[in-house]
C-alpha positions in Angstrom: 0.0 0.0 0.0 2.9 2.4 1.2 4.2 1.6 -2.5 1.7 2.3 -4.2 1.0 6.0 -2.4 4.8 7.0 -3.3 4.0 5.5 -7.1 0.8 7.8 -7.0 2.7 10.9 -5.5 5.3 10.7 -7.8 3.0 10.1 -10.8 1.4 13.1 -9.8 4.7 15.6 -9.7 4.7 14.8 -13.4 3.4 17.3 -15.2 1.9 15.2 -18.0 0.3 13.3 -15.7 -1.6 15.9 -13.8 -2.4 17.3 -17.3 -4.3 13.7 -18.2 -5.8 13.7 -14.4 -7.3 17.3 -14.7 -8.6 16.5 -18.3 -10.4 13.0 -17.5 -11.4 14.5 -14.4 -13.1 17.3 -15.7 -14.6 15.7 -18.9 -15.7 12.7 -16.3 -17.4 15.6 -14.4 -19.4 17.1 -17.1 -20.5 14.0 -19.1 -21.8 12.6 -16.0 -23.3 16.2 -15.3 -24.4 16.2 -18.7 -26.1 13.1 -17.7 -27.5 13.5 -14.5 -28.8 17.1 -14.6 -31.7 15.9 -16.5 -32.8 13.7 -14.0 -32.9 16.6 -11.3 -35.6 18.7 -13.1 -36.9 15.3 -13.8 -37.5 14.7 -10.0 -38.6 18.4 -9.5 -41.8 17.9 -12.1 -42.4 14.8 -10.2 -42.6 16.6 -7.1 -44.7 19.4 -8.0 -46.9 16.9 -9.9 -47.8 15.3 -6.3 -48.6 18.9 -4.8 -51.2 19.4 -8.3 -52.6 17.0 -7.3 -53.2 17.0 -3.8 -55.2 20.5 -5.0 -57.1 18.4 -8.0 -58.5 16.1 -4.7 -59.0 19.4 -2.2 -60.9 21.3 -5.2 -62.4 18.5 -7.7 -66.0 18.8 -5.7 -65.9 22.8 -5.8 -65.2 22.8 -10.0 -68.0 20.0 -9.8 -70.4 22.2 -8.2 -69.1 25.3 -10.3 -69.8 23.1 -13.8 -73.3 22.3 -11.9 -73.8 26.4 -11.9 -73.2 26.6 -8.4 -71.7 30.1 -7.1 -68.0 30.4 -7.0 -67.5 32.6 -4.0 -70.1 30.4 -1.8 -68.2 27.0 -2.4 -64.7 28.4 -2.2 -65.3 30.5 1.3 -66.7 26.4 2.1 -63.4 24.5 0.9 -61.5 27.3 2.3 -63.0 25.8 6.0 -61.8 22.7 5.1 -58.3 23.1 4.7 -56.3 21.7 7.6 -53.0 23.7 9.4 -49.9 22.4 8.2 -51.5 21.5 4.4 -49.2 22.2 1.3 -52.4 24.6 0.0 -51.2 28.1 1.5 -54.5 30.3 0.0 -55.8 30.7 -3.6 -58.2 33.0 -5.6 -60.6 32.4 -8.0 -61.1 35.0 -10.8 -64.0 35.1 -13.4 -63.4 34.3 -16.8 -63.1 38.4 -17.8 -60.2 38.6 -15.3 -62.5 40.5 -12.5 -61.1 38.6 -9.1 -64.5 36.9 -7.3 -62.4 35.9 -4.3 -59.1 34.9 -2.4 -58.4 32.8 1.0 -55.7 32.6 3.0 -52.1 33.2 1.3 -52.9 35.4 -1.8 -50.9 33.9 -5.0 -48.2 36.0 -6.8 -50.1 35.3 -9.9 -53.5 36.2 -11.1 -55.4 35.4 -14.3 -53.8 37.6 -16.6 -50.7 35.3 -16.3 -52.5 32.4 -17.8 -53.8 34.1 -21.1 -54.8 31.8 -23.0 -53.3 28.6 -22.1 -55.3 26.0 -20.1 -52.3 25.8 -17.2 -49.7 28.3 -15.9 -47.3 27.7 -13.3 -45.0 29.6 -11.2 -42.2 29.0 -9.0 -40.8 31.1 -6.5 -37.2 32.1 -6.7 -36.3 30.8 -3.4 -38.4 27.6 -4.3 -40.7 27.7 -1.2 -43.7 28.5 -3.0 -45.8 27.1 -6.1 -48.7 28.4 -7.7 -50.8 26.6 -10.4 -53.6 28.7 -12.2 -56.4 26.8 -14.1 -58.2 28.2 -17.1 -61.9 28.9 -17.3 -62.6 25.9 -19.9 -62.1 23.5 -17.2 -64.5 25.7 -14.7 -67.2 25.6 -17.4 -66.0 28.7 -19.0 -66.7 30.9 -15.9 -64.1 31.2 -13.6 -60.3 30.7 -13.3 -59.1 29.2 -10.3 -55.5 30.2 -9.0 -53.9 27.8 -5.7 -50.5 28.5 -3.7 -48.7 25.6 -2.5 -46.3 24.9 0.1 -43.5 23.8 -2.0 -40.7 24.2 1.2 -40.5 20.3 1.1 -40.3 20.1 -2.7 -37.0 22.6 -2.5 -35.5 20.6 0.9 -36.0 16.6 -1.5 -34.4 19.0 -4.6 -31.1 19.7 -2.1 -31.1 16.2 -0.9 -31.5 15.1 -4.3 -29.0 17.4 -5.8 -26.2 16.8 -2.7 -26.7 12.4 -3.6 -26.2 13.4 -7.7 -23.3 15.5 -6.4 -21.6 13.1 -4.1 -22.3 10.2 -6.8 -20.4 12.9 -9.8 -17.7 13.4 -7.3 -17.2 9.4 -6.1 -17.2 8.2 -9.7 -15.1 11.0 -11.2 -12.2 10.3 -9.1 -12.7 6.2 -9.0 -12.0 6.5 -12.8 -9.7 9.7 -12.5 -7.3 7.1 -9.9 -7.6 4.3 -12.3 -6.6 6.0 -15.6 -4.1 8.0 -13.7 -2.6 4.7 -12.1 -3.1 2.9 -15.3 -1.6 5.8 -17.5 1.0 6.2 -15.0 2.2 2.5 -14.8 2.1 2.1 -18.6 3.3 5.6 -19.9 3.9 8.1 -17.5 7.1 6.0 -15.8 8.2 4.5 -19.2 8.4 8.3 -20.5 10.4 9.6 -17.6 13.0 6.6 -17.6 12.9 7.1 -21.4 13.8 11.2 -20.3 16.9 9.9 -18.2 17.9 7.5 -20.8 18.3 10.3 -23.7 20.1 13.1 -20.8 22.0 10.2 -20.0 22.4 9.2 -24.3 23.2 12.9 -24.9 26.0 13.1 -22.0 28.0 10.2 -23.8 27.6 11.8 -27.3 29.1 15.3 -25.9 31.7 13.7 -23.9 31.9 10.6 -26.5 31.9 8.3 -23.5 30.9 4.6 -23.9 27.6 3.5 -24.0 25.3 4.2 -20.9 23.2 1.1 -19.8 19.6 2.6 -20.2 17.0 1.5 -17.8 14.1 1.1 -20.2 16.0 -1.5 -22.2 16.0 -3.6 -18.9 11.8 -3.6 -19.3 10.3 -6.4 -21.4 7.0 -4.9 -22.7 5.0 -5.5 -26.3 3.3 -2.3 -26.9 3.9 0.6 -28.7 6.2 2.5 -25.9 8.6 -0.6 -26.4 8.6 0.5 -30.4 9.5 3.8 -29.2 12.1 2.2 -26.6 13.5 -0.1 -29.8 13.4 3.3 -31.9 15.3 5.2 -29.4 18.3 2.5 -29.1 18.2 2.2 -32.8 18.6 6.4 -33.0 21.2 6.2 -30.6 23.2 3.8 -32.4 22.6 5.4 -35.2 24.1 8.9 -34.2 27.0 7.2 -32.8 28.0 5.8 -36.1 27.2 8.9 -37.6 29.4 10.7 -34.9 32.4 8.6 -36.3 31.6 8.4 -39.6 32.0 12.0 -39.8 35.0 12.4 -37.6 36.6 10.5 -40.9 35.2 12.4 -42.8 36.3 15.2 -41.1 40.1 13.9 -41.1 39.4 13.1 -45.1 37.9 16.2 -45.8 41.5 17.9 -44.2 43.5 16.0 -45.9 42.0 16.9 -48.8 42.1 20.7 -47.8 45.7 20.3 -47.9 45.9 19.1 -51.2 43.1 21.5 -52.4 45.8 24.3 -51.6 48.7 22.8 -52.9 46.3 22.3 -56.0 44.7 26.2 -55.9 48.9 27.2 -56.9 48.4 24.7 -60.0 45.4 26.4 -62.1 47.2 29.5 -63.4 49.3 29.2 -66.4 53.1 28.1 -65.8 54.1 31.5 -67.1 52.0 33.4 -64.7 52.4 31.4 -61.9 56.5 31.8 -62.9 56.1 35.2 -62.8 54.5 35.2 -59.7 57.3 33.3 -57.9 60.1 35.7 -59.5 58.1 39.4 -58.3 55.3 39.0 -56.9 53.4 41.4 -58.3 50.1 42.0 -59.7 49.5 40.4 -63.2 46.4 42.5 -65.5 45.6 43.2 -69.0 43.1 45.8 -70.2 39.9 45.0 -72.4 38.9 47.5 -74.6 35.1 46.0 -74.9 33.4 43.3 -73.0 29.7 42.4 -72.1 29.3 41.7 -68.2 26.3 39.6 -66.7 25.3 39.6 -63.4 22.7 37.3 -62.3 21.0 36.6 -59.2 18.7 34.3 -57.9 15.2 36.3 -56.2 14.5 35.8 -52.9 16.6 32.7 -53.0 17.5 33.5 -49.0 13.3 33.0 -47.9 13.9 29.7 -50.0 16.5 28.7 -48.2 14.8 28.8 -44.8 12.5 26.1 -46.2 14.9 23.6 -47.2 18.3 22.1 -45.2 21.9 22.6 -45.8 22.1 19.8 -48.3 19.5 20.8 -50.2 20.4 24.1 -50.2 23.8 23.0 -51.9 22.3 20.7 -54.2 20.0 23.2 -55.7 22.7 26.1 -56.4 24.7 23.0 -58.1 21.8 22.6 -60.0 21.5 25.7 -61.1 24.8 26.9 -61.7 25.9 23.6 -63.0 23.4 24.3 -65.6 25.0 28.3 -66.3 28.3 27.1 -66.7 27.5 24.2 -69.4 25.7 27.3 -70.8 28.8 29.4 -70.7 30.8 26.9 -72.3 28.1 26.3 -75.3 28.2 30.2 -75.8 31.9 30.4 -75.5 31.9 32.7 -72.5 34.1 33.0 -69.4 32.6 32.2 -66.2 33.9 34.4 -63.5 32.7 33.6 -60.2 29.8 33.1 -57.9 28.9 34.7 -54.7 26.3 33.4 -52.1 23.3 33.1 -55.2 24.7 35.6 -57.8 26.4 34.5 -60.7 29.0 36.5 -63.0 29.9 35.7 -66.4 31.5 37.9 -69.3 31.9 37.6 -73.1 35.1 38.5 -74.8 38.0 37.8 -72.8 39.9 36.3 -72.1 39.9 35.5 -76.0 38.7 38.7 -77.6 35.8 38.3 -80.0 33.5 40.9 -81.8 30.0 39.2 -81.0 30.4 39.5 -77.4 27.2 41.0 -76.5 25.2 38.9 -78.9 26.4 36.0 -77.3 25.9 37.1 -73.7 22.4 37.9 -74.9 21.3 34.8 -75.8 23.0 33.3 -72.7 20.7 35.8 -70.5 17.5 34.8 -72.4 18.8 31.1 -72.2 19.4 31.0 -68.4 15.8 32.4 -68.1 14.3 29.5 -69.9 16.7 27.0 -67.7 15.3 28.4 -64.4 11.9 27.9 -64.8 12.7 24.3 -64.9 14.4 23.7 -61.8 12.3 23.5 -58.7 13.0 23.1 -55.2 12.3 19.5 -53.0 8.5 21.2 -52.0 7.9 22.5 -55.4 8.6 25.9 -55.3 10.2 27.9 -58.7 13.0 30.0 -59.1 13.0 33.3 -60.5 16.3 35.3 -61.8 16.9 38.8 -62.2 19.6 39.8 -64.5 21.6 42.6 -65.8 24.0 43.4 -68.6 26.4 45.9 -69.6 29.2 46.6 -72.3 32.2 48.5 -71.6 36.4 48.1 -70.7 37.9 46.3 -68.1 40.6 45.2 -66.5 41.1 41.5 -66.2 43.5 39.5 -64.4 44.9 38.3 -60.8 46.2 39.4 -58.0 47.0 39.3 -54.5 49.1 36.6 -52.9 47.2 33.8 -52.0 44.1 31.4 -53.5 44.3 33.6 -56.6 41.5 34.0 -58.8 40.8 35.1 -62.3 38.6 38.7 -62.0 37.3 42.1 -63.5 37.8 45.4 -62.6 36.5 48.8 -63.7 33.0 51.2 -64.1 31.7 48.5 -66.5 31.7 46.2 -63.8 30.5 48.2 -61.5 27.3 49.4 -63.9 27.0 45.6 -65.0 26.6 45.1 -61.3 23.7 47.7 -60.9 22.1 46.9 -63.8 21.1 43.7 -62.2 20.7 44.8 -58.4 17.9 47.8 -60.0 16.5 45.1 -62.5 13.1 43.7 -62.6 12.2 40.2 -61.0 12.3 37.8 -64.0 14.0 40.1 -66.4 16.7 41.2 -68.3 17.9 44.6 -67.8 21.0 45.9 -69.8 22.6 49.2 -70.7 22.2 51.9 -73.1 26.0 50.4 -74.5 24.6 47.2 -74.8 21.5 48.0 -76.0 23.2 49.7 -79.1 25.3 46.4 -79.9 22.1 43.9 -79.8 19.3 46.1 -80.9 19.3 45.4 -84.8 19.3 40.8 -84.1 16.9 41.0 -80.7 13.7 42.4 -79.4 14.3 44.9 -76.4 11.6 47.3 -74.7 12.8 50.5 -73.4 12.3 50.9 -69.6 13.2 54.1 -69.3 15.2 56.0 -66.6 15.9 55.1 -63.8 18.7 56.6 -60.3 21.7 54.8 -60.2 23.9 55.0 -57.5 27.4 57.2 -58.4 25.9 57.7 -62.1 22.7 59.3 -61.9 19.7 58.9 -63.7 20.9 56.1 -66.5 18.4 54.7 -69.5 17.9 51.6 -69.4 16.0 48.5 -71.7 14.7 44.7 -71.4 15.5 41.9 -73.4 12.9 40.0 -74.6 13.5 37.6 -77.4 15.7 37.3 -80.3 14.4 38.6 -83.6 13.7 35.4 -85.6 12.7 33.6 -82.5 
């Protein structure tokens, strides 16, 4: 017995368990209420119905004699003499059937024949129970009078308290028989399993951090065949899993250094022997100018709210996508990809080879790229939308610095290239007035019009839509 009290008191500290105990408790309360609550007004219509008719066996031979044609106010001031001390009938009136009151003995009733109207029976309880009057209509008094009693209904209200105090005590008795027994039964079953399962996983996450051996968890010691055991099972299996995962990555990790190490021995290799000579000899900065070259810059809308959606990995996976798809683009136009940053992608035309169609090529490239995006979609279904810009102008091409070199542009096309694309139109192609002159007489461009430009003003700007013969 002691046992089970601590089991119950420590069932109870748990918060999910007092959660289930106030919820079955309460619905317990009000579906029993639900059905008991009934049977109360049930009782009370039984009880009034006895004091009816005790006043149907006091007055049946007056509303005899008053259907005989006898005079109301004779007979009543005659029953009125018979009544007894101590009877439930406290006084009554009797009213013609126009309303005009013939007569009343002993407690005058709160109601009088206007109450009734038309109906053949109207009844009234006081507030504070203690009192009952019944009013009958003038078709059952031979369509003369109307005949009003007041009961004594004092006992009626003292059987509805008893009454109401047994229903109560019942609710309460039954409500917390089952509450116990679900709690016990809940408790035994879930409740403890849940909170060993709780030490288990701090227990499981103290060995991951420290990387500690296994603990011994306490709800693997339980034999059970239910569904907690599939969680149990599921939670072993998790941990085991992680583990493995733990190590697999840590070689990984040791992989993925090594080939770090060799990634920046390799970054020396991918400039040409010449440059890289040159590099090792002075040290200083290798460019060469462009006279005319068409920049892109692209960049992915709203790719960031995307990302939030989707993890890492799929993150990854769809820039790789996507820009794996530019650069075979690139290639198939014969342009030079230069770089890409975060979800913005740079590519030019006419360098490092120069060539006299630059533009033309970068055009159709832009208008290409659109038609690839729309048919790459994200893991929930969701499209991609670019916004682009273009410019011609000079530049200056080439490396510098003096580590992990890269191959980059410099200059005000650049810069305008850049702008053109950051003040572009989602899912258009905005390019230059420079541009614009080099491409207008083979594709279709709208003019957009002005618009501010950071460091340049108000610039004139147009959209590509579609080559010529397309």
């Amino acid at each position: 017995m002691l046992t089970l009290l601590k089991m119950c008191l420590q069932l109870f500290k748990a918060r999910l368990s007092r959660y289930i105990v106030t919820w079955v408790f309460t619905s317990i309360v009000v579906i029993e209420l639900a059905i008991l609550v009934p049977s109360y007004f049930r009782r009370e219509d039984e009880l009034l119905s006895k004091l009816e008719d005790v006043s149907d066996e006091v007055f049946a031979s007056l509303i005899y004699k008053i259907q005989q044609g006898a005079d109301a106010s004779e007979i009543l001031s005659i029953t009125a003499k018979k009544l007894k001390p101590g009877s439930v009938i406290l006084g009554g009136a009797v009213y013609q059937a126009n309303g005009k009151l013939v007569g009343t003995f002993g407690e005058k009733p709160q109601i009088s024949a206007t109450n009734l109207g038309k109906a053949k029976v109207f009844r009234f309880r006081s507030h504070d129970g203690n009192r009952y009057d019944v009013a009958w209509s003038a078709q059952m008094l031979a369509e003369k009078y109307i005949l009003i009693v007041r009961h004594d209904s004092s006992s009626v209200q003292a059987e509805l308290y008893a009454f109401s105090i047994r229903v109560a005590g019942l609710v309460l008795i039954i409500s917390i028989f089952v509450t116990l027994t679900t709690m016990l039964t809940l408790g035994v079953t879930v409740i403890r399993p849940i909170l060993l399962l709780r030490d288990d996983l701090v227990a499981a996450g103290e060995a991951i951090s420290k990387d500690g051996d296994d603990p011994l968890f306490s709800t693997l010691s339980v034999q059970r065949r239910d569904e907690m055991s599939e969680v149990i099972e599921a939670f072993s299996q998790m941990f085991q899993r992680v583990r493995q995962e733990i190590r697999d990555r840590q070689q990984v990790e040791a992989c993925l250094r090594d080939e770090k190490e060799k990634s920046e021995r390799l970054l020396l290799n991918i400039l040409p022997a010449e440059i890289a000579q040159q590099l090792k000899q002075d040290q200083s900065a290798i460019a060469q100018r462009f006279d005319e070259v068409t920049i892109l810059f692209a960049d992915i809308v709203n790719f960031t709210g995307l990302a939030a959606h989707i993890t890492p990995i799929e993150l990854v996976n769809s820039l790789n996508e996507i820009f794996s798809s530019f650069d075979r683009l690139a290639e198939f136009h014969g342009l030079e990809k230069i770089k890409t940053i975060g979800d913005a992608y740079m590519v030019v035309g006419g360098l490092p080879t120069p060539r006299s169609d630059h533009a033309l090529a970068v055009a159709q490239m832009a208008l290409d790229m659109q038609q690839v995006i729309t048919q790459i979609k994200t893991t929930t279904g969701e499209s991609f939308q670019l916004r682009i810009g273009i410019n011609t102008g000079s530049v200056v091409a080439g490396v510098i610095g003096l580590k992990k070199f890269s191959y980059d542009l410099w200059g005000d096309a650049v810069n305008l290239a850049s702008r053109m694309e950051s003040h572009g139109i989602v899912g258009k192609i905005q390019l230059s007035e420079t541009t614009y002159s080099h491409i207008k007489d083979d594709y279709k461009l709208e003019k957009r019009g002005l618009i501010q430009v950071k460091g340049r003003g108000e610039v004139t700007t147009f959209l590509l839509i579609s080559r010529h013969n397309s």
